[in-house]
C-alpha positions in Angstrom: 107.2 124.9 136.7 104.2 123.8 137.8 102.7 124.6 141.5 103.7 122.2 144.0 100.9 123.1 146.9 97.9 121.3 145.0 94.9 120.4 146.8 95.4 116.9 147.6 99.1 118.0 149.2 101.1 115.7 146.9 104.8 116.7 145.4 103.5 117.0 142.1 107.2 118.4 141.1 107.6 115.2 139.7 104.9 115.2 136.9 106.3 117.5 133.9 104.0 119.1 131.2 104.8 118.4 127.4 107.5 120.7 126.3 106.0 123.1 123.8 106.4 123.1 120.7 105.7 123.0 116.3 104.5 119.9 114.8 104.1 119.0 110.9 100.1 117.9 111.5 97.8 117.4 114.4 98.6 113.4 114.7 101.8 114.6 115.3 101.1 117.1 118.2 99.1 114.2 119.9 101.0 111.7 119.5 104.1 114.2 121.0 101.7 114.7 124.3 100.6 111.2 124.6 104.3 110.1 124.4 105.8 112.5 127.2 102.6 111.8 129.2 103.4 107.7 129.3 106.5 108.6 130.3 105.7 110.8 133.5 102.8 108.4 134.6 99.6 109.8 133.6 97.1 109.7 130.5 96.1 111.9 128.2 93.0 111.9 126.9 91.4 114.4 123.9 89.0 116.8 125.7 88.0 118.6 122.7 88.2 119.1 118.6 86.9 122.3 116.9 87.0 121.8 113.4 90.0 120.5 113.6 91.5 123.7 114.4 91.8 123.7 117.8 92.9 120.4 120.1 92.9 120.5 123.5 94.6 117.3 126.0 94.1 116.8 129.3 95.1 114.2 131.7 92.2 111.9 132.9 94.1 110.1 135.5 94.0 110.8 139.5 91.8 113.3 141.2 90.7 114.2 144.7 87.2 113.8 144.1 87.4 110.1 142.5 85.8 108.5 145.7 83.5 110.9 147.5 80.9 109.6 148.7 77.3 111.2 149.1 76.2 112.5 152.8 73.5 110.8 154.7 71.3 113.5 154.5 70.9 114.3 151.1 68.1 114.0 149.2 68.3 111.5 146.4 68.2 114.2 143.6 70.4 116.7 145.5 73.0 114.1 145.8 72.8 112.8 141.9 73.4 116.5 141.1 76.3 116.7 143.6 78.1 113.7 142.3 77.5 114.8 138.6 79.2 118.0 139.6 81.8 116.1 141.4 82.5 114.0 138.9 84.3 117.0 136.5 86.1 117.5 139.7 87.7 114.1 139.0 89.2 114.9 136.1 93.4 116.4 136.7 93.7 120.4 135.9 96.5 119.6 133.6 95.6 121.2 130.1 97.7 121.7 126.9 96.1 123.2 124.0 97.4 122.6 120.0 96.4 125.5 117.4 96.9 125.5 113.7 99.0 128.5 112.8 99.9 128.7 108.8 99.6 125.2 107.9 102.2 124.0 111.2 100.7 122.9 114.8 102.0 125.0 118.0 101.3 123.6 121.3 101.2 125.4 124.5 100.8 124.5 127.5 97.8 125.7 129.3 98.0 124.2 133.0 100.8 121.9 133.7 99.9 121.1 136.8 98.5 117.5 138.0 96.7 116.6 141.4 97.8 112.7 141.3 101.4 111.1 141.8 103.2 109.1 139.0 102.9 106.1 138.6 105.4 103.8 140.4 105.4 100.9 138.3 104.4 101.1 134.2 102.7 98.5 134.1 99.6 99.3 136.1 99.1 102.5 133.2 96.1 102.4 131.7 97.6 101.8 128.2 98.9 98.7 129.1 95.0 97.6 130.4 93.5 98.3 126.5 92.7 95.5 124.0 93.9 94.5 120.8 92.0 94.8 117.8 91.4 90.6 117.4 90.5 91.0 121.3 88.2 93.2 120.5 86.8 91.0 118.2 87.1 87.8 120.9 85.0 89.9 123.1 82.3 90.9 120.6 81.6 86.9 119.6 81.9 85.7 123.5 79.4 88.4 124.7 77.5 87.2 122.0 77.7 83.9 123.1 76.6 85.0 126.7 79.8 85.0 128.9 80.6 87.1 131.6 83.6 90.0 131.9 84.9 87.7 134.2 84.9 84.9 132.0 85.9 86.5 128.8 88.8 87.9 130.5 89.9 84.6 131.8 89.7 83.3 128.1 91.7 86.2 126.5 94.1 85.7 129.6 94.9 82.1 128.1 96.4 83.3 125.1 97.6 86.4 126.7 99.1 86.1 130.0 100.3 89.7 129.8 97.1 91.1 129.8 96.5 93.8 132.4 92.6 94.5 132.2 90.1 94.7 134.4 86.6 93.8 133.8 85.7 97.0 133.7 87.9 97.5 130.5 85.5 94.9 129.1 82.2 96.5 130.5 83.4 100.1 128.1 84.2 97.8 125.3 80.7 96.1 125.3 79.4 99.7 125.7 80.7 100.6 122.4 79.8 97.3 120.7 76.1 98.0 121.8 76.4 101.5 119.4 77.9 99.5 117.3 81.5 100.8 117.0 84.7 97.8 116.3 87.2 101.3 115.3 90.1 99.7 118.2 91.4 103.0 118.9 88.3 104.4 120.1 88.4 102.4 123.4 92.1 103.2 123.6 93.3 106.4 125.9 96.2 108.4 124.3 99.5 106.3 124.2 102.6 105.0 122.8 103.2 103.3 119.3 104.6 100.2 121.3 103.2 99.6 125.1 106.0 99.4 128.0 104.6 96.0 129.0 104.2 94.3 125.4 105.3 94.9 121.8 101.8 93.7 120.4 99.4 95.6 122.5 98.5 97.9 119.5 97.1 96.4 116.3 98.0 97.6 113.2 95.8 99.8 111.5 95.4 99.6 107.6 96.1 103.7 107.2 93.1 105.1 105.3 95.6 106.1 102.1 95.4 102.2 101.6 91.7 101.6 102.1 90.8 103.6 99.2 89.7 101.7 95.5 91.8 102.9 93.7 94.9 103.5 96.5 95.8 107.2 97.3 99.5 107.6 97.0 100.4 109.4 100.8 102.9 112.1 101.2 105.6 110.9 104.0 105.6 114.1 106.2 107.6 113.7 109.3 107.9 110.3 109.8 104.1 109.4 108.6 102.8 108.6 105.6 99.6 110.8 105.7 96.8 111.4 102.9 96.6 114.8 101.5 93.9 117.2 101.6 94.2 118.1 98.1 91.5 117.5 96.0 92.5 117.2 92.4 94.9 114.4 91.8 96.3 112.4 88.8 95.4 108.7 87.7 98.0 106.6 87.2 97.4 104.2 84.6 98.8 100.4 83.8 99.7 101.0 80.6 99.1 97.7 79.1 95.2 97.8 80.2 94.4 101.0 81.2 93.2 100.3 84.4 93.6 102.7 87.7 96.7 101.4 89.7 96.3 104.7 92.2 95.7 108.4 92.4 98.5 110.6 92.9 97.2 113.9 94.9 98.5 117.1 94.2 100.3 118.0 97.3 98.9 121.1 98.4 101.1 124.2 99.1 100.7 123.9 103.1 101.2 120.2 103.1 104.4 120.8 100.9 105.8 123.8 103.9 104.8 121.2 106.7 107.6 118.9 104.8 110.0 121.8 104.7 109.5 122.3 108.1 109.6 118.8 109.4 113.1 118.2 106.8 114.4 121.2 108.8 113.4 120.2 112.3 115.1 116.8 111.5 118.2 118.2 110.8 120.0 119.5 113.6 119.7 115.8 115.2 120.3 113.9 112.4 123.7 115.8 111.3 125.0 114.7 115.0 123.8 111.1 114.6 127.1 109.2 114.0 128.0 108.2 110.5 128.6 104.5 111.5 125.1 104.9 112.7 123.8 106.1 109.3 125.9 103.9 107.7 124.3 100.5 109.9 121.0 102.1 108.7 122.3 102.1 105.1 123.0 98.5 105.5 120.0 97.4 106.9 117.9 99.2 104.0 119.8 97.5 101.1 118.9 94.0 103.2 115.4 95.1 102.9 115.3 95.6 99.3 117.1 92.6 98.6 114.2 91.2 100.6 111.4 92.9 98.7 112.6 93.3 95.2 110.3 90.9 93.7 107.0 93.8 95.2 109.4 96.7 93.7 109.8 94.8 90.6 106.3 94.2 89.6 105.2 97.4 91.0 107.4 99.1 88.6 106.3 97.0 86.0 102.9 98.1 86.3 102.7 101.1 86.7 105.7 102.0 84.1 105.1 99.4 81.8 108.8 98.0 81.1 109.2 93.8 81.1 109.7 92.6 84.6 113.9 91.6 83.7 114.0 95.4 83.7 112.4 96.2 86.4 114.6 94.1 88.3 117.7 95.9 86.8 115.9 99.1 87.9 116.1 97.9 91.0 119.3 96.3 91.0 121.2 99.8 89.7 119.9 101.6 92.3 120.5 98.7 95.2 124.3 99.2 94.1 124.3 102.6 95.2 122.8 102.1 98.8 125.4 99.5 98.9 128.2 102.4 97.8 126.4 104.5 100.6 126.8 101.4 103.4 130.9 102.9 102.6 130.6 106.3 103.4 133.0 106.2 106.4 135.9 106.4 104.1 134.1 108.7 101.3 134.0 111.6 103.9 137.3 111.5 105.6 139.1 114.7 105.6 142.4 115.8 105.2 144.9 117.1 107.6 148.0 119.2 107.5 150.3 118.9 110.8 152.7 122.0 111.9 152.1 124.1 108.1 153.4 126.8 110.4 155.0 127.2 113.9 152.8 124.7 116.1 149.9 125.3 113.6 147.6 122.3 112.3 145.0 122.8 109.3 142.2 119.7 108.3 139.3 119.7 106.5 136.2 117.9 107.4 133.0 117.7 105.3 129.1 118.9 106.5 126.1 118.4 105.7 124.2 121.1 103.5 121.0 120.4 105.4 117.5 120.0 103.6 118.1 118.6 100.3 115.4 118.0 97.3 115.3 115.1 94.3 113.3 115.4 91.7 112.8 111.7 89.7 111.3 111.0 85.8 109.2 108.1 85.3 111.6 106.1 83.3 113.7 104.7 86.6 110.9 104.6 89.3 113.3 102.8 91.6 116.9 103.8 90.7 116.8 107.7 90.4 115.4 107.8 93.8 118.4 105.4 94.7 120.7 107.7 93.4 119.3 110.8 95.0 118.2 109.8 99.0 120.5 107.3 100.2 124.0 109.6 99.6 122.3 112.7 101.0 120.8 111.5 103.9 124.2 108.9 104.5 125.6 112.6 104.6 123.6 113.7 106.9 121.4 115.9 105.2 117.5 115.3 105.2 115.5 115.3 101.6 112.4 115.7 100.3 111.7 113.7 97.1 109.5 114.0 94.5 108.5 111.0 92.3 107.0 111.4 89.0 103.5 111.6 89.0 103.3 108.8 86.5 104.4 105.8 88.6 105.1 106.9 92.2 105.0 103.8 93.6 108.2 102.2 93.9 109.3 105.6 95.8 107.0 105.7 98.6 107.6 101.4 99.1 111.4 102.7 99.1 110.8 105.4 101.5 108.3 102.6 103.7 111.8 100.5 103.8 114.0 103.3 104.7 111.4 103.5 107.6 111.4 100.4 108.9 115.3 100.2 108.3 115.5 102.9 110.9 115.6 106.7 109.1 113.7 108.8 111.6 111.2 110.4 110.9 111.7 114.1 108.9 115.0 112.7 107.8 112.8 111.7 104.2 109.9 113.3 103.1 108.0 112.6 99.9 105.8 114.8 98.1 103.6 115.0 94.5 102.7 117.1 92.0 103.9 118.6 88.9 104.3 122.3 87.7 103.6 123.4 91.2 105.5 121.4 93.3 108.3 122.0 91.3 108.6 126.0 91.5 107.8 125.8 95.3 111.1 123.2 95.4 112.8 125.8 93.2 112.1 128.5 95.6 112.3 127.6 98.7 114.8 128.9 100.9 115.0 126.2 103.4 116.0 123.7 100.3 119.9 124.0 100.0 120.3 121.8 96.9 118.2 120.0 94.1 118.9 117.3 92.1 117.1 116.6 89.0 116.7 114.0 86.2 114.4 114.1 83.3 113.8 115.7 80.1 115.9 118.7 78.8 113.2 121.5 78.9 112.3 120.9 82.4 115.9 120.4 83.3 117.3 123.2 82.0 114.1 125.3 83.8 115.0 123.7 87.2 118.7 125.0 87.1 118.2 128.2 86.0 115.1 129.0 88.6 116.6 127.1 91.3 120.6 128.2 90.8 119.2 131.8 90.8 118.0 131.6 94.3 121.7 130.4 95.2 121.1 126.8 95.7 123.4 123.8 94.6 122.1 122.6 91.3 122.5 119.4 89.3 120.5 118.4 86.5 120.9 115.0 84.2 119.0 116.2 80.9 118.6 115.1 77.3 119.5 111.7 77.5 121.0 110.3 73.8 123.3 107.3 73.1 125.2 106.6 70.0 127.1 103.4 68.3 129.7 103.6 66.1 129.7 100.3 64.0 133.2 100.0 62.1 133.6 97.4 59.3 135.5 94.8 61.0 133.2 95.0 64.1 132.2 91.4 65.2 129.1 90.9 63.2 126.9 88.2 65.4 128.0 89.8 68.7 127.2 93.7 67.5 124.4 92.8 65.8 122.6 90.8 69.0 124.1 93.8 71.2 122.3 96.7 69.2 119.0 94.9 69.5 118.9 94.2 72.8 120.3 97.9 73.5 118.3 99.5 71.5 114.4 97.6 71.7 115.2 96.6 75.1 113.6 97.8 77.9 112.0 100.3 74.8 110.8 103.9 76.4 114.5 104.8 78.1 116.5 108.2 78.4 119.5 105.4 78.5 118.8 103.2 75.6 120.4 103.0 72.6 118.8 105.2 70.2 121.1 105.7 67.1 123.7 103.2 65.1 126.2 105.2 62.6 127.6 103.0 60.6 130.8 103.0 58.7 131.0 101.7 55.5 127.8 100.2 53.9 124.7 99.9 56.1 122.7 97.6 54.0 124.2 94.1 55.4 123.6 95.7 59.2 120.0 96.5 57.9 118.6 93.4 56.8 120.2 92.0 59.8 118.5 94.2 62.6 115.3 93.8 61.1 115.8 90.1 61.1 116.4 90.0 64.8 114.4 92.8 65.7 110.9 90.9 64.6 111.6 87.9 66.5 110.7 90.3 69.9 108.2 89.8 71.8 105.8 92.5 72.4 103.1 92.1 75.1 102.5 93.5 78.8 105.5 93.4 80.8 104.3 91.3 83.5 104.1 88.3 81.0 107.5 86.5 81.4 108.5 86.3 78.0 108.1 90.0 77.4 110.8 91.3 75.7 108.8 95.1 74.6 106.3 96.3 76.9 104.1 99.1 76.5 104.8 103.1 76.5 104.1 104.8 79.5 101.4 106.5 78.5 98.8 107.6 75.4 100.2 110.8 74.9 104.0 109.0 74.4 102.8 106.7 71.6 101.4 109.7 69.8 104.2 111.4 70.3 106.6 108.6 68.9 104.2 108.0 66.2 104.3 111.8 64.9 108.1 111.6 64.9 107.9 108.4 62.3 105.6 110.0 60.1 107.6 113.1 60.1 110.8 111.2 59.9 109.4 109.2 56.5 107.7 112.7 54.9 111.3 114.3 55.0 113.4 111.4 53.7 113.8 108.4 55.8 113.1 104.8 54.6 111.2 103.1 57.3 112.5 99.8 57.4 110.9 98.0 60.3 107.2 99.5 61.2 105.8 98.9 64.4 103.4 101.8 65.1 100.0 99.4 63.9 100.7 96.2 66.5 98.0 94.9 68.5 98.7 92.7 71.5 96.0 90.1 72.1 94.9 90.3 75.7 96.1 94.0 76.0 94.0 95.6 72.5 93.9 99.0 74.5 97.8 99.1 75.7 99.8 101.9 74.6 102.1 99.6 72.5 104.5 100.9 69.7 106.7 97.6 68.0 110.5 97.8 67.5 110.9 100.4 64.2 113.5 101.2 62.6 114.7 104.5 60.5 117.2 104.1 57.8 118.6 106.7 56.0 118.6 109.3 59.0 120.0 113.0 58.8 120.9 115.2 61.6 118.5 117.7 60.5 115.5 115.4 61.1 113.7 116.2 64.1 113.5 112.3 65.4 117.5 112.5 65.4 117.6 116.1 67.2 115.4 114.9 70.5 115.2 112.4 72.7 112.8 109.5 71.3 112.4 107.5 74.1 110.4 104.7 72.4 111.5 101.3 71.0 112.9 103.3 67.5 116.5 102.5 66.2 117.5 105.6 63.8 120.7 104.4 61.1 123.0 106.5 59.2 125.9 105.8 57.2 129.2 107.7 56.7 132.5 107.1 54.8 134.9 106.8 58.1 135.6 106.9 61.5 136.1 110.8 61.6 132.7 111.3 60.1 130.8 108.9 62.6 133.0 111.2 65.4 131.9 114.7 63.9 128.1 113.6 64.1 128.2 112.2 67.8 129.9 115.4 68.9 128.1 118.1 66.9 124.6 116.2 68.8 123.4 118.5 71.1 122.6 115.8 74.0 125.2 113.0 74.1 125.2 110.9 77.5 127.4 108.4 76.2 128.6 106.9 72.4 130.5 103.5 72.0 132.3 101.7 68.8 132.7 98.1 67.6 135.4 97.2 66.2 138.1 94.8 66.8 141.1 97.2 65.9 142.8 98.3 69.2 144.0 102.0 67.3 140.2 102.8 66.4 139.2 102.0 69.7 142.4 104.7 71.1 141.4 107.6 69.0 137.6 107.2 69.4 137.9 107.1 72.8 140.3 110.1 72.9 138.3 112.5 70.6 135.0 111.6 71.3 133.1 114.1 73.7 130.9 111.9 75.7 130.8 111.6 79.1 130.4 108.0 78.9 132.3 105.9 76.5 131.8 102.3 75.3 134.2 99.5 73.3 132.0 96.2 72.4 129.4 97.4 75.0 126.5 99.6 73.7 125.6 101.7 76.8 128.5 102.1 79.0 127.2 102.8 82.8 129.2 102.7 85.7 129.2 101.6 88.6 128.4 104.0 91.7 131.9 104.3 93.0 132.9 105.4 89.7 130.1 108.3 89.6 127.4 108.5 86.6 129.0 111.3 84.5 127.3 113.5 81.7 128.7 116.4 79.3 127.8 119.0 77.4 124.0 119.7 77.2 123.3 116.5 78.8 124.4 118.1 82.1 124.2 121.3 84.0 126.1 121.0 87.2 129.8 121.0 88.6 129.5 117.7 90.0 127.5 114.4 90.3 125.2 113.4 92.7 126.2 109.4 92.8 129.0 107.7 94.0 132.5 109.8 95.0 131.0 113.3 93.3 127.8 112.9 95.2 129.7 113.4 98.5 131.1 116.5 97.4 127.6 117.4 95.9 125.5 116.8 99.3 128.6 118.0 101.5 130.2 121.1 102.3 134.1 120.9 103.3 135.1 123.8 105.9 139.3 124.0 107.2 139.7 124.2 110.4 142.9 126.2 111.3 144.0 125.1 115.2 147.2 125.7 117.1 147.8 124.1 120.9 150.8 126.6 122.0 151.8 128.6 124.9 153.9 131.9 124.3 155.6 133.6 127.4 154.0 136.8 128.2 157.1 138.7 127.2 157.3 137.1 124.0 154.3 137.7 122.7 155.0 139.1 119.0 151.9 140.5 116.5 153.4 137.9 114.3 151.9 135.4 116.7 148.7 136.6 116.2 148.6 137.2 112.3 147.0 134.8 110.0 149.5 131.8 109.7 151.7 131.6 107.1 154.5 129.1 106.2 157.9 132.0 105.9 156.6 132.9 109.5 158.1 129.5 110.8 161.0 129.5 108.1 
């Protein structure tokens, strides 16, 4: 408590200091003092910056000495030194100070004492007297134009009739324009985001991330998106042109902690924040990407590459599971158990984990990080996401709408990287569970590294669909269905990727490369783009060594498209719809993912045949069958072992309230992290065991006090 017998005499008991404590950045920590300080009355003003190590606030308001006046007697010089000595005398003792300590901020407070009284009335504060940045530039052209303070405030008064300043104000603001200075925060003292007197005193300030050619993707750290400090970072490339879209910064080690730490700091409040608040936040963000879906849709589109119809259905999959999270007041009611022994009740409720990481591929910019984010933090948990360094756009727009829906700040927290990033996700104690999709080998490193520090682990790996074509399939219909399944939206973990057929494959042949050649392959922002460009350089090689390979050990390659050329786009990474005939499950384009516009065929003699080769596949997200007998349907969709299973629809996916399920190799987990099982994954359910009874103090048994059990009531 500060010292209430201050020179001037005043009760100073009623200006506070800051309450100490760690911040994620230095912003942070002034913005924390600058806050409390409006609040109380006074202003805080920066004092000093050493290397941007040390910060040190004080309050610039008030002071005894602010109108001494000189004695009669002085000389003129003795007098000029006496008032220039006076004048630090103005300046209130009240002193916090803001160190760096291992990559966080700690602020103590160094005198919180003040020798001024609050403020009575918030709207004679100084940061309701500042200028907006188009004032700033109205006062630059009408000093240039000759008028007076007086007059120029008059003018700005005109269109601003809230406007507080004095000419004075003006005076500093023409003292800066002489040096030549328009930066609108520099003639601001510390303050507020939003003034007390009126929402647009502040102008918004294009962050520097956004300023730079190309764009620097931020990390969101506490609430702020904020550039890194790292150095080295990763071009991400439009892969129709080849053109820088941004650079992706490897999030440094310290920057990825201050995340932790801000995640953690957020969560105590957050868990206590009522659900049908977090659910009213839910709703509001699924408004806002109804409302910007078109930005989403074409940022995806280039910096991913996939036609714009896709992109939209990125979007759209992952809208429907914010909508599923707007329901979570029903998902996490509990269950209770009235009087399971004498006057005893037992319920369940489910908790939050607490700091919860995602980890996204690049072929579903928007909807992985739709599947992670809005259940855990509807939960209550907090998360740190990281995008795929390849097209980490749509994440941070996402997390920008999240923000302005009303997720405070720590509650989401984006970082980049690669290898890095990952192990320090893996390893962290702080982080209670991960969730991961991608491919297998990086999957399958995740959940053993992570699961082995005791965390919650589920990964969504080796992504690899199958149809089963039978005989008396629907030929028009299956035929139009496998195209669009399998070309469509090209470079997918979820795309169609092999067709067994049943019976003779040459009719279904000809066929599919009939259809297949009247796609259109061109840049994905054109609108009749039905095959846009891989992702990246290395992914057409890739897909192009698994041709080769496929045709040197046997295959007959049907339909080529390794050779097209898109006019407009000659240096795109594009690969046309191919297709493999005469596949075995020995060749290595049928044992991995391909992830590229290719449709591998194989024919066997029946339907328990087609089965054996889906299940004996290592990585099987889903297999479906056409056919229009109702007993083939039964017994494929009994013995197939898929988590996913289709009839007349090539890829079946669920809806979120149904869950997106996985088996086998193409999962490694107990649970899912959408819909009904990504509750359970992001929760924790505890019993609570209560009894509300009075026993007479003579009848107070041991039994009373044992562990309850059902024959004690009986």
């Amino acid at each position: 408590m500060m010292d209430s017998q201050g020179s001037t005499g005043l009760n100073e008991s009623m200006l506070l200091p800051p309450p100490p404590g760690t911040f994620v950045d230095r912003e942070e920590l002034i913005q924390h003092v600058g806050d409390f300080a409006v609040s109380q009355g006074y202003v805080v003003t920066i004092k000093q910056s050493k290397r941007d190590k040390v910060v040190i606030l004080g309050c610039d308001r008030g002071g005894v000495y602010r109108n001494r006046r000189k004695a009669a007697d002085e000389s003129s010089v003795e007098s000029a030194r006496k008032r220039k000595m006076g004048s630090r005398l103005t300046n209130c003792p009240f002193e916090v100070v803001g160190k760096k300590d291992e990559g966080l901020w700690v602020l103590t407070v160094k005198n919180g004492t003040h020798n001024h009284e609050a403020l009575k009335d918030i709207s004679e504060h100084p940061s309701a007297r500042r200028f907006s940045e188009r004032e700033v530039v109205l006062i630059k052209e009408m000093t240039e134009a000759g008028l007076k303070p007086r007059q120029i405030l008059k003018r700005l008064r005109q269109t601003n009739p809230d406007l507080l300043s004095t000419p004075k104000h003006v005076y500093n603001v023409k003292a800066k324009l002489r040096q030549g200075n328009l930066a609108v925060r520099n003639f601001k003292s510390l303050r507020p985001q939003k003034s007390a007197v009126r929402n647009n005193s502040l102008s918004v300030i294009e962050p520097s991330w956004r300023l730079c050619d190309p764009p620097r993707v931020p990390n969101l750290i506490g609430g702020r998106f904020v550039d890194s400090h790292s150095c080295a970072s990763i071009d991400v490339l439009n892969p129709a042109t080849q053109q820088v879209v941004s650079q992706v910064p490897l999030t440094t080690n310290e920057e990825f902690r201050a995340a932790v730490f801000a995640a953690k700091r957020a969560f105590p409040l957050w868990r206590r924040t009522p659900i049908t608040t977090r659910q009213r936040i839910m709703f509001k963000f699924q408004g806002l990407i109804r409302r910007d879906i078109d930005k989403l849709a074409m940022n995806i589109t280039t910096e991913h590459g996939k036609p714009l119809k896709d992109s939209y259905a990125d979007v759209m999959h992952g809208l429907e599971v914010v909508e599923h999270a707007c329901g979570l007041t029903s998902l996490q009611i509990g269950e209770f158990i009235s009087n399971m022994s004498n006057g005893t009740d037992t319920y369940s409720i489910r908790e939050p984990l607490g700091v919860c990481a995602g980890i996204c591929p690049f072929e579903f910019p928007a909807m992985v990080p739709l599947w992670m984010f809005p259940i855990a933090v509807a939960c209550g948990n907090t998360f740190i996401l990281k995008p795929s360094e390849k097209n980490p756009g749509a994440a941070v727009m996402l997390a920008e709408l999240a923000m302005e829906a009303g997720l405070p700040g720590g509650v989401l927290n984006i970082v980049h990287g690669t290898n890095d990033i990952v192990n320090d996700i893996c390893d962290d104690d702080n982080i209670k569970a991960i969730s991961f999709v991608g491919q297998s080998g990086a999957g399958a490193y995740v959940y053993g590294r992570a699961s082995a520090r005791g965390k919650r682990v589920l990964s969504n790996i080796g992504g690899k669909y199958h149809a089963v074509v039978m005989p008396d399939a629907s030929t028009n219909t299956t035929l139009n269905t496998l195209v669009a399944a399998g070309f469509g939206g090209g470079r997918k973990c979820m795309a169609l990727s092999t067709v067994v057929v049943v019976g003779s494959l040459t009719p279904w042949e000809e066929s599919l490369v009939e259809r297949a050649k009247l796609l259109k392959v061109t840049a994905g922002t054109e609108s009749d783009a039905d095959i846009g460009p891989l992702i990246g350089k290395q992914a057409k090689e890739r897909i192009c060594r698994l041709i080769q390979a496929s045709v040197e050990t046997g295959a007959k390659l049907v339909l080529d498209g390794r050779n097209i050329v898109v006019p407009g786009y000659e240096l795109g990474n594009f690969v046309g719809p191919t297709i493999l005939s005469d596949v075995t499950v020995d060749m290595d384009c049928y044992k991995g993912e391909m992830c590229g516009p290719v449709l591998l065929c194989m024919q066997v003699d029946n339907l328990e045949d087609a089965m054996a080769i889906v299940n004996r596949n290592k990585y099987c997200n889903g297999a479906s069958i056409f056919t229009t007998s109702g007993a083939a349907a039964r017994k494929f969709q009994t013995e197939i072992e898929v988590g996913h299973v289709g009839i007349n629809v090539p890829i079946s996916v669920s809806l979120p309230f149904a869950s997106c399920t996985s088996s086998r190799h193409s999962v490694a987990g107990d649970t899912n992290f959408d819909g009904k099982a990504g509750v359970q994954f992001y929760t924790n359910v505890k019993t609570v065991t209560q009894q509300w009874q009075d026993f007479p103090a003579d009848d107070l048994a041991s039994d009373t006090l044992a562990m309850p059990c059902s024959w004690l009531s009986s």
